[in-house]
BATIKOL-677371 format. One record per residue (C-alpha): residue number from 1; residue in three letters; x, y, z. Coordinates in steps of 0.001 Angstrom, whole numbers, plus 500000, padded with zeros to 6 digits. Layout:
<r NUM; 'ALA'; <X; Y; Z>>
...
end
This chain:
<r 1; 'UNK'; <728162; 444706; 689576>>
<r 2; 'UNK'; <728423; 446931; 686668>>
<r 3; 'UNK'; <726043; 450101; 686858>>
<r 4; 'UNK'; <722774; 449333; 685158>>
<r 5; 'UNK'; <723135; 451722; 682109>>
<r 6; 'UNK'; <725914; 449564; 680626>>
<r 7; 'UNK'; <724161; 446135; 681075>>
<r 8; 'UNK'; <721102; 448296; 679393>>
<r 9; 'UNK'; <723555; 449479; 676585>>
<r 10; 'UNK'; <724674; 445782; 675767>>
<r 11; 'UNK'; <720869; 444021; 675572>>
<r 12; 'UNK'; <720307; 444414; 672161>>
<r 13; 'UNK'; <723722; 442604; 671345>>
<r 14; 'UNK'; <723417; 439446; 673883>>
<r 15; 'UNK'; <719722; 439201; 674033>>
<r 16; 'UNK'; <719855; 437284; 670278>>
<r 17; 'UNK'; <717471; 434342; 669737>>
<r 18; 'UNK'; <720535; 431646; 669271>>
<r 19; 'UNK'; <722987; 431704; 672563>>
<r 20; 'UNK'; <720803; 432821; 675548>>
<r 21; 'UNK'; <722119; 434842; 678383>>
<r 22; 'UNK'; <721173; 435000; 682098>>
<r 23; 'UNK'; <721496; 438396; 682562>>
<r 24; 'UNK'; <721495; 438158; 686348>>
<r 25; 'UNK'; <724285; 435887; 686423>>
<r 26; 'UNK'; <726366; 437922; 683774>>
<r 27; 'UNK'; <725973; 441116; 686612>>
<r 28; 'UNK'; <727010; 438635; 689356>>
<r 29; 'UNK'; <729774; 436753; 688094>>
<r 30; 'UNK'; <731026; 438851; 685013>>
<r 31; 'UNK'; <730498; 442294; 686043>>
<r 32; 'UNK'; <733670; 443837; 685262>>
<r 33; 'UNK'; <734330; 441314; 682066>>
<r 34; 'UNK'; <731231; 442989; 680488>>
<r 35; 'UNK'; <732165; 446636; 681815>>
<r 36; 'UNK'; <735627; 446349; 679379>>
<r 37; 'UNK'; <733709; 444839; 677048>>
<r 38; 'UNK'; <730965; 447811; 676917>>
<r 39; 'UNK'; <733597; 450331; 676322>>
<r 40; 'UNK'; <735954; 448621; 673552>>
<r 41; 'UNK'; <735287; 449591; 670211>>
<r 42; 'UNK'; <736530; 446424; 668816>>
<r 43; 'UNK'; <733911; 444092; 670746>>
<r 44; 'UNK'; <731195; 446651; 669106>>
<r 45; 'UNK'; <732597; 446206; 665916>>
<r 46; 'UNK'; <732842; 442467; 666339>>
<r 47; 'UNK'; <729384; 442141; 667604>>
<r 48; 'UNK'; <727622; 444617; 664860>>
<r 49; 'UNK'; <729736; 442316; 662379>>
<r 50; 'UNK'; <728417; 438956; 663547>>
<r 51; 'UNK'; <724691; 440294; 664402>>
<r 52; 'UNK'; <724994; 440505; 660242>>
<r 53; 'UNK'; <724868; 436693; 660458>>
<r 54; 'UNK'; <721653; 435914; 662400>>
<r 55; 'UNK'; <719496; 435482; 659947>>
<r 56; 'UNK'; <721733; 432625; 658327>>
<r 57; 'UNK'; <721390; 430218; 661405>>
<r 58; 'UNK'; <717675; 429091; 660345>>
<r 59; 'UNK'; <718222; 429232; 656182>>
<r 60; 'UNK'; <721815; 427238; 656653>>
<r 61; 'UNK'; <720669; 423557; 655861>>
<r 62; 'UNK'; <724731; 422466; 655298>>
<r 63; 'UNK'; <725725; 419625; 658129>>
<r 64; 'UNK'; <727036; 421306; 661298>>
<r 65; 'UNK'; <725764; 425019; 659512>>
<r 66; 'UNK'; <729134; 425424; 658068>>
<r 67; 'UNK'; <728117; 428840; 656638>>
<r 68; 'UNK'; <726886; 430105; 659365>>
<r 69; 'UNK'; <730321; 428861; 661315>>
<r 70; 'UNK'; <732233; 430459; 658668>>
<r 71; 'UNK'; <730118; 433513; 658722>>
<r 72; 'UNK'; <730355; 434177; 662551>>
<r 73; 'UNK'; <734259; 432867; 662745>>
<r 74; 'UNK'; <735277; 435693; 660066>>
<r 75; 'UNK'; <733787; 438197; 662427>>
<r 76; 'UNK'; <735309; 436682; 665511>>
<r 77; 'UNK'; <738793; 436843; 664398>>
<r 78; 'UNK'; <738685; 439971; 662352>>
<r 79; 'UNK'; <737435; 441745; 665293>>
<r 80; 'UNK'; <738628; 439655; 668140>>
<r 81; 'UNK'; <739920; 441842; 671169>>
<r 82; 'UNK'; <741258; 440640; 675154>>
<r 83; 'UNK'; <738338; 442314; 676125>>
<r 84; 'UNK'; <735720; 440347; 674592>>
<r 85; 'UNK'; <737613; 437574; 675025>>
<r 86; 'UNK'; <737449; 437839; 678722>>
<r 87; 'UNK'; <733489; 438597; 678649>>
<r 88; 'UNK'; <732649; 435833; 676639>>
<r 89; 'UNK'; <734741; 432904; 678492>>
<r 90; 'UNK'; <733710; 434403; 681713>>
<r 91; 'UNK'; <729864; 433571; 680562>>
<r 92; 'UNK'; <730968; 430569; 679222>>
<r 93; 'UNK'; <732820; 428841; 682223>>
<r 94; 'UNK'; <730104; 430787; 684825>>
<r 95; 'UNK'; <727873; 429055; 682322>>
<r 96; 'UNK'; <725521; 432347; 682055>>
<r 97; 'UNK'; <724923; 430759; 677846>>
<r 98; 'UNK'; <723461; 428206; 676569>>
<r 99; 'UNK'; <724248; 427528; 672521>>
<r 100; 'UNK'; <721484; 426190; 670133>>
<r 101; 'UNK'; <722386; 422758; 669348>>
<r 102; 'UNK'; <724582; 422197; 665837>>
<r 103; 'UNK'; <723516; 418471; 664402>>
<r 104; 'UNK'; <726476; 416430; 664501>>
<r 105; 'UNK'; <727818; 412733; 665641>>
<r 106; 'UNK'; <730980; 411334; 666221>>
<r 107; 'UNK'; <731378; 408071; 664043>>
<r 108; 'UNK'; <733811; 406404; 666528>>
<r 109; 'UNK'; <735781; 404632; 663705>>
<r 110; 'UNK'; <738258; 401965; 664747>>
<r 111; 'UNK'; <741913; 403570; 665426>>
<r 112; 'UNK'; <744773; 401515; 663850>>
<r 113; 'UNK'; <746260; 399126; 666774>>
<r 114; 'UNK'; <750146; 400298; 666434>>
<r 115; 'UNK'; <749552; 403927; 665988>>
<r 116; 'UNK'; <749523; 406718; 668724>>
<r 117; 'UNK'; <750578; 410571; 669063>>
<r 118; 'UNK'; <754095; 409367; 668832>>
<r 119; 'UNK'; <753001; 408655; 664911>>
<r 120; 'UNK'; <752309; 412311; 664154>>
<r 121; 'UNK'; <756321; 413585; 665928>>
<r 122; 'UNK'; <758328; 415375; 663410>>
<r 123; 'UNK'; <756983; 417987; 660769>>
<r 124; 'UNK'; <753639; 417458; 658496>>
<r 125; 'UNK'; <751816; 419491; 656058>>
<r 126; 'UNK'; <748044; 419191; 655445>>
<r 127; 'UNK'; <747245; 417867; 651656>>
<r 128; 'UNK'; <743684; 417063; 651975>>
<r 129; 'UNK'; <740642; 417621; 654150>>
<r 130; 'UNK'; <737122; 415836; 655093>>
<r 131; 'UNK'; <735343; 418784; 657015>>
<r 132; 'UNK'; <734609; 421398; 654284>>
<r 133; 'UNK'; <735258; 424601; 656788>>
<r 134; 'UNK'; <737542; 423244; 659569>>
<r 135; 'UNK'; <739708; 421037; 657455>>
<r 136; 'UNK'; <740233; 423240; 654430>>
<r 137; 'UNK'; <741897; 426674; 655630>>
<r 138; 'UNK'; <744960; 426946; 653904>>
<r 139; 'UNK'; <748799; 426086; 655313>>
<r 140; 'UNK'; <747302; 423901; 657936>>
<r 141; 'UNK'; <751286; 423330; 659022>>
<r 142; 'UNK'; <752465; 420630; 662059>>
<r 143; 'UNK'; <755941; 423096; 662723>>
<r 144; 'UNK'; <757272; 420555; 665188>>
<r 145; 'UNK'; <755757; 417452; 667276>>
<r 146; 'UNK'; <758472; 416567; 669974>>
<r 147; 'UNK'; <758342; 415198; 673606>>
<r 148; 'UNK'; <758756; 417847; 676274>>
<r 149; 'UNK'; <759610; 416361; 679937>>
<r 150; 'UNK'; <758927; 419468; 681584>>
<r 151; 'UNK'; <756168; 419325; 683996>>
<r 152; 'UNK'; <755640; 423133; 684494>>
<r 153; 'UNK'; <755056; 423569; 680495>>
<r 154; 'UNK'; <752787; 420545; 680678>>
<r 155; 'UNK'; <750629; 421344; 683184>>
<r 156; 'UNK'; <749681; 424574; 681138>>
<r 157; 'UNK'; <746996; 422101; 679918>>
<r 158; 'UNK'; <745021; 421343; 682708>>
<r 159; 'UNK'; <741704; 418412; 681709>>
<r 160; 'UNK'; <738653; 418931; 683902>>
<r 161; 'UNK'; <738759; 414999; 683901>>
<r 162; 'UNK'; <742350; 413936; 684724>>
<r 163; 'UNK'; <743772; 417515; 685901>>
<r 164; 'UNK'; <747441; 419096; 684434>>
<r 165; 'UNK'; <749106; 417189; 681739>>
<r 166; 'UNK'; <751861; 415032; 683077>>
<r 167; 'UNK'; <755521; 415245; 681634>>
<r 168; 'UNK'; <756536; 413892; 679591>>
<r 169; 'UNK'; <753984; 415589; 677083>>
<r 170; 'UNK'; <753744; 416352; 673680>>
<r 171; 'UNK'; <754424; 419879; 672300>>
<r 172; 'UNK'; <752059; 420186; 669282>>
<r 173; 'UNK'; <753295; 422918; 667633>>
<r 174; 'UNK'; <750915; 423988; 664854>>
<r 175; 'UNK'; <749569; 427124; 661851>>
<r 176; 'UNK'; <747623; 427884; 659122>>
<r 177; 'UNK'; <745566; 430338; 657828>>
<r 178; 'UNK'; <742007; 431776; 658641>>
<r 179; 'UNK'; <739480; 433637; 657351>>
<r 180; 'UNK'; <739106; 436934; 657720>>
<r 181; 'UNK'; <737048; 439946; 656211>>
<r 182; 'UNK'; <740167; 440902; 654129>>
<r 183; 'UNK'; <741232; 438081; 652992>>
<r 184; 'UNK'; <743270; 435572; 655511>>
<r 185; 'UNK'; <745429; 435867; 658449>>
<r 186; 'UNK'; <748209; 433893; 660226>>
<r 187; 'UNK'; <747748; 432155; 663428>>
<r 188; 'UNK'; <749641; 429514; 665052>>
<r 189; 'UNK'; <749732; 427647; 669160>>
<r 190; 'UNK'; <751349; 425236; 670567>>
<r 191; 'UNK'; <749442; 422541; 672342>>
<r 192; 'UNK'; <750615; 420427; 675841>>
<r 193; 'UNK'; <748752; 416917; 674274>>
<r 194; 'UNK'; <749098; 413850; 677007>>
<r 195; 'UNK'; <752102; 411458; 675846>>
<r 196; 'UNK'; <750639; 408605; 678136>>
<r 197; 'UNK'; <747601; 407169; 675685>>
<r 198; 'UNK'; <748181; 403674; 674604>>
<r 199; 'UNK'; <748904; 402944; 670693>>
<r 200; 'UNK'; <745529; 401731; 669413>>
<r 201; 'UNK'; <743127; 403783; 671667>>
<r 202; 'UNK'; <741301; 407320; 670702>>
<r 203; 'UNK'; <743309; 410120; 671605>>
<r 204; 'UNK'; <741508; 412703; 673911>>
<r 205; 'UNK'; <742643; 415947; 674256>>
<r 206; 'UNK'; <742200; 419445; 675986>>
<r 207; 'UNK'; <742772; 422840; 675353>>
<r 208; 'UNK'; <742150; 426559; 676925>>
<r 209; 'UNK'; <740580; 428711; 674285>>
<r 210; 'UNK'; <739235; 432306; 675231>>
<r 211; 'UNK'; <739822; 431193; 679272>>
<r 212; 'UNK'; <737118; 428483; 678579>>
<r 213; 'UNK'; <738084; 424566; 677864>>
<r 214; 'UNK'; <737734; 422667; 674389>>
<r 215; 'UNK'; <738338; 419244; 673568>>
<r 216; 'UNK'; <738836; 417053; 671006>>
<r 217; 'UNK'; <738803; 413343; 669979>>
<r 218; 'UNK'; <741361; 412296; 667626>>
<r 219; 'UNK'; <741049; 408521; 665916>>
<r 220; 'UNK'; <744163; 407540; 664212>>
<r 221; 'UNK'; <743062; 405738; 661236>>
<r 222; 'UNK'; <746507; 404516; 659434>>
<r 223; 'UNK'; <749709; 405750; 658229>>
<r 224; 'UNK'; <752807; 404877; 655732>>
<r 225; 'UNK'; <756143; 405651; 657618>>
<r 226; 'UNK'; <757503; 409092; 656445>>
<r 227; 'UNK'; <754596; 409611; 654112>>
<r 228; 'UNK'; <751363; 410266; 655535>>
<r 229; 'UNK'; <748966; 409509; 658611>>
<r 230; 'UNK'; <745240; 409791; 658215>>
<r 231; 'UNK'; <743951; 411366; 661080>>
<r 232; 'UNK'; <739811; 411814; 662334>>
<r 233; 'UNK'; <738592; 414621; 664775>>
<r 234; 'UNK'; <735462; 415284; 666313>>
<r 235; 'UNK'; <735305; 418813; 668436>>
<r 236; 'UNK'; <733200; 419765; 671159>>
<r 237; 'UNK'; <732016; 422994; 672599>>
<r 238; 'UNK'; <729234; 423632; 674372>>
<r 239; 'UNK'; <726553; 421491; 672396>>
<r 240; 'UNK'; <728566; 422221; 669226>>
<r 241; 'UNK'; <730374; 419077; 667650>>
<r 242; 'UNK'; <731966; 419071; 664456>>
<r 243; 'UNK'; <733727; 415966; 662737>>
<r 244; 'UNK'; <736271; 416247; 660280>>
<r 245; 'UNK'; <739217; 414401; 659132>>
<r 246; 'UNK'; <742786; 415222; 658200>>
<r 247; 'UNK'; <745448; 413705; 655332>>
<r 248; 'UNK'; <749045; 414887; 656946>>
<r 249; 'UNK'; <752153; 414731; 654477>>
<r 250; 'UNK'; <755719; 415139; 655599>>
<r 251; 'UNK'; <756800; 418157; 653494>>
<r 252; 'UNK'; <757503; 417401; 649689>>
<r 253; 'UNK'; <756171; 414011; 649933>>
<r 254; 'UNK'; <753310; 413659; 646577>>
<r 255; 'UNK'; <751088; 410697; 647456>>
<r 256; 'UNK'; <751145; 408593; 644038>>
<r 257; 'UNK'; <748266; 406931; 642531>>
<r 258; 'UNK'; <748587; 403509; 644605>>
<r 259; 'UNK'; <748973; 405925; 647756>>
<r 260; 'UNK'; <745749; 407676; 646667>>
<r 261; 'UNK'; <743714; 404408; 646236>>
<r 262; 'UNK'; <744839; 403012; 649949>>
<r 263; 'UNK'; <743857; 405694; 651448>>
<r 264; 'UNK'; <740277; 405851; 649925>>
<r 265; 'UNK'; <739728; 402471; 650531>>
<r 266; 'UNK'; <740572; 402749; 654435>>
<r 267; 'UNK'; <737864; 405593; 654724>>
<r 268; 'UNK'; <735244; 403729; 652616>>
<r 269; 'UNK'; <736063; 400721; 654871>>
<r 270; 'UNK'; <736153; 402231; 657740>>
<r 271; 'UNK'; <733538; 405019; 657569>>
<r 272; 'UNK'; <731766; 404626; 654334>>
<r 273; 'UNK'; <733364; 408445; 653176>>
<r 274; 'UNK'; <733928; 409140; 649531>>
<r 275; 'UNK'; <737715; 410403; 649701>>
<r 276; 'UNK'; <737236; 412138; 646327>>
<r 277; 'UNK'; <734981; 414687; 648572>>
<r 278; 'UNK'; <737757; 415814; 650474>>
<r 279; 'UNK'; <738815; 419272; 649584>>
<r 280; 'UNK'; <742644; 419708; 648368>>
<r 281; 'UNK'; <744737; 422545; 650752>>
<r 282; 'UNK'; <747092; 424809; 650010>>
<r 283; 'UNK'; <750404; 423504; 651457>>
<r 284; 'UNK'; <754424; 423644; 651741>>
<r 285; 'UNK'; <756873; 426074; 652216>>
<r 286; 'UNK'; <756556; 427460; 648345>>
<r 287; 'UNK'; <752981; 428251; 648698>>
<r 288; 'UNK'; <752646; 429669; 652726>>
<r 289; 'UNK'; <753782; 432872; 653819>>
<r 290; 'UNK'; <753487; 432056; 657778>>
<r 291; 'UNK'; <757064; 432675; 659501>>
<r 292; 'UNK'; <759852; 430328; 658733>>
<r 293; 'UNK'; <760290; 429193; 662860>>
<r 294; 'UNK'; <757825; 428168; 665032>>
<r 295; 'UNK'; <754668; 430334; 665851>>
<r 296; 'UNK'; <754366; 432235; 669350>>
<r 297; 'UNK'; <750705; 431195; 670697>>
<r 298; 'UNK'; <748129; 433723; 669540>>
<r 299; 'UNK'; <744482; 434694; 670367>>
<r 300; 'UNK'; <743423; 433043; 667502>>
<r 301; 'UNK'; <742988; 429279; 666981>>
<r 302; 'UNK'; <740951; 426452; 665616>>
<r 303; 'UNK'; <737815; 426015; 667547>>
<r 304; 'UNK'; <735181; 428458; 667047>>
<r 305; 'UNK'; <734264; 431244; 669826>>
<r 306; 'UNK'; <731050; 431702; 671533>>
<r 307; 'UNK'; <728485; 432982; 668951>>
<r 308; 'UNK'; <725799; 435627; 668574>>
<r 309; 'UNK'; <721949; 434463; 667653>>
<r 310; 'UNK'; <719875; 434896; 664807>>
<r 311; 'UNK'; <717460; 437639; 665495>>
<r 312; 'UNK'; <716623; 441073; 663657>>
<r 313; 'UNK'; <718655; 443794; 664197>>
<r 314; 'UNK'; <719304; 447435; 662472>>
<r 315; 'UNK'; <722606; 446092; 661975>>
<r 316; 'UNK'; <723362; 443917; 658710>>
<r 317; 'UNK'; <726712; 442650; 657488>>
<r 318; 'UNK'; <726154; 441888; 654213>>
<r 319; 'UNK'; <729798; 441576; 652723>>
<r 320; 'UNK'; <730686; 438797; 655979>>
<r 321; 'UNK'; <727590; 436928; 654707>>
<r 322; 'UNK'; <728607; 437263; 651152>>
<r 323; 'UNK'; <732165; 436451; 651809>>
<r 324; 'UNK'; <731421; 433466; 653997>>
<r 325; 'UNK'; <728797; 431604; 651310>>
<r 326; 'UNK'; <731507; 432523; 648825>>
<r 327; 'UNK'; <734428; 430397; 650789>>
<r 328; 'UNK'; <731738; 427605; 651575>>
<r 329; 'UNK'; <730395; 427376; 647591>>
end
């Protein structure tokens, strides 16, 4: 158990009105997590950042509070460190937080009956987006989809449903970039997904993000050979779900007209979305800076961390706020 003056010296940081802590449990079960954590200067910095987005949480009336995700993501990964890492997923998988609820359901739309991961193998390039944060980062990039039949390297991925990943398994090998206070940054994983889910059935999936698990639900909607595959996501964390949807391109295909107008009709069919909301991304080698070869994994990835609450503090961010209503506008 750490010593009482440093559980003391972090209050004002996790006792926020938006994820509640049980402080007992963080000094039984995360004692030494939150010891690192007190004395590295990036967790302060991330925390003093992403206190600056408290007040946000109650005046953000966007579905799933986009700018209030945006807001506390910027902080996250422009201040992420191991150390805080390693506090916050050991209160998140000792479950010592709870999370306010975000609004959000997952439509469940029908998945097309002769498509499965096996469509999405190969290279693919993100040209448009539904969710207006998640979906529209720049250089969302598919670097390589291939079958691995290596069990060690699949059971990296380990489901709390169905246990490790069998082989053969996919490696999902994926980029693109996020926002940060500067500007953005590069970040890239690769992903053990299962290879054994029929064609014509949702695709779930797991992942290990900050030591705690993810997961996602992936509905395969339809897809021209060697042109594009639309593609419909719902994430979970915690009480957190966001839903989103994804228009892959193999690189330097440009979706004509007729392309265009069959894809908007399967989502207005299907879902009752508008396509023209769906944001346009930056995309292909020409415009993306990220390294030519595959990305090594990296702290940083799609889902969004454990977040701070929404009370009062001396401490007030004002150019994350800015910058994050800015990117959502």
């Amino acid at each position: 158990m750490p010593p009482p003056s440093l559980l003391l010296l972090l209050l004002p940081f996790l006792a926020t009105a938006s994820m509640d802590m049980d402080f007992k449990c963080i000094a039984k079960d995360c004692g030494s997590e939150m010891a690192r954590a007190a004395i590295d200067p990036t967790f302060w910095r991330s925390s003093k950042c992403e206190l600056g987005c408290n007040d946000v949480y109650d005046e953000d009336t966007t579905p799933e509070k986009l700018v209030y995700q945006n807001c506390t993501t910027i902080c996250a990964l422009t201040y992420e460190s191991q150390a805080g890492d390693d506090f916050l997923a050991c209160a998140m998988n000792n479950d010592c937080v709870t999370f306010p609820e975000i609004p959000g359901e997952c439509p469940m739309p029908e998945v097309s009956p002769d498509l499965s991961l096996a469509t999405l193998a190969g290279e693919w390039w993100q040209h448009r987006g539904k969710n207006a944060l998640w979906d529209c980062y720049p250089c969302q990039h598919i670097h390589s989809m291939f079958l691995v039949d290596d069990a060690d390297w699949c059971a990296q991925t380990e489901s709390p449903v169905g246990g490790p990943v069998q082989a053969p398994c996919w490696n999902y090998t994926y980029s693109y970039d996020l926002y940060v206070e500067d500007g953005t940054q590069y970040f890239g994983q690769s992903w053990q997904l299962p290879a054994d889910t029929p064609a014509g059935e949702q695709i779930d999936i797991y992942y290990e993000y900050m030591g705690s698990y993810h997961n996602e639900t992936w509905f395969l909607l339809d897809a021209v050979e060697d042109k594009y595959v639309l593609l419909v996501d719902c994430s979970y964390m915690n009480t957190w779900i966001d839903v989103g949807s994804i228009v892959w391109v193999r690189p330097g295909v440009v979706l004509s007209d007729e392309d265009n107008a069959s894809i908007a009709a399967v989502y207005k069919a299907k879902l009752g979305w508008d396509f023209d909301d769906f944001c346009y991304d930056t995309h292909g080698d020409a415009n993306c800076d990220g390294p030519a070869s595959a990305p090594a994994p990296s702290l940083g990835e799609r889902r969004p961390a454990p977040r701070w609450g929404k009370g009062k503090f001396p401490f007030w961010s004002k150019s994350t706020l800015a910058l994050a209503e800015e990117i959502m506008a």
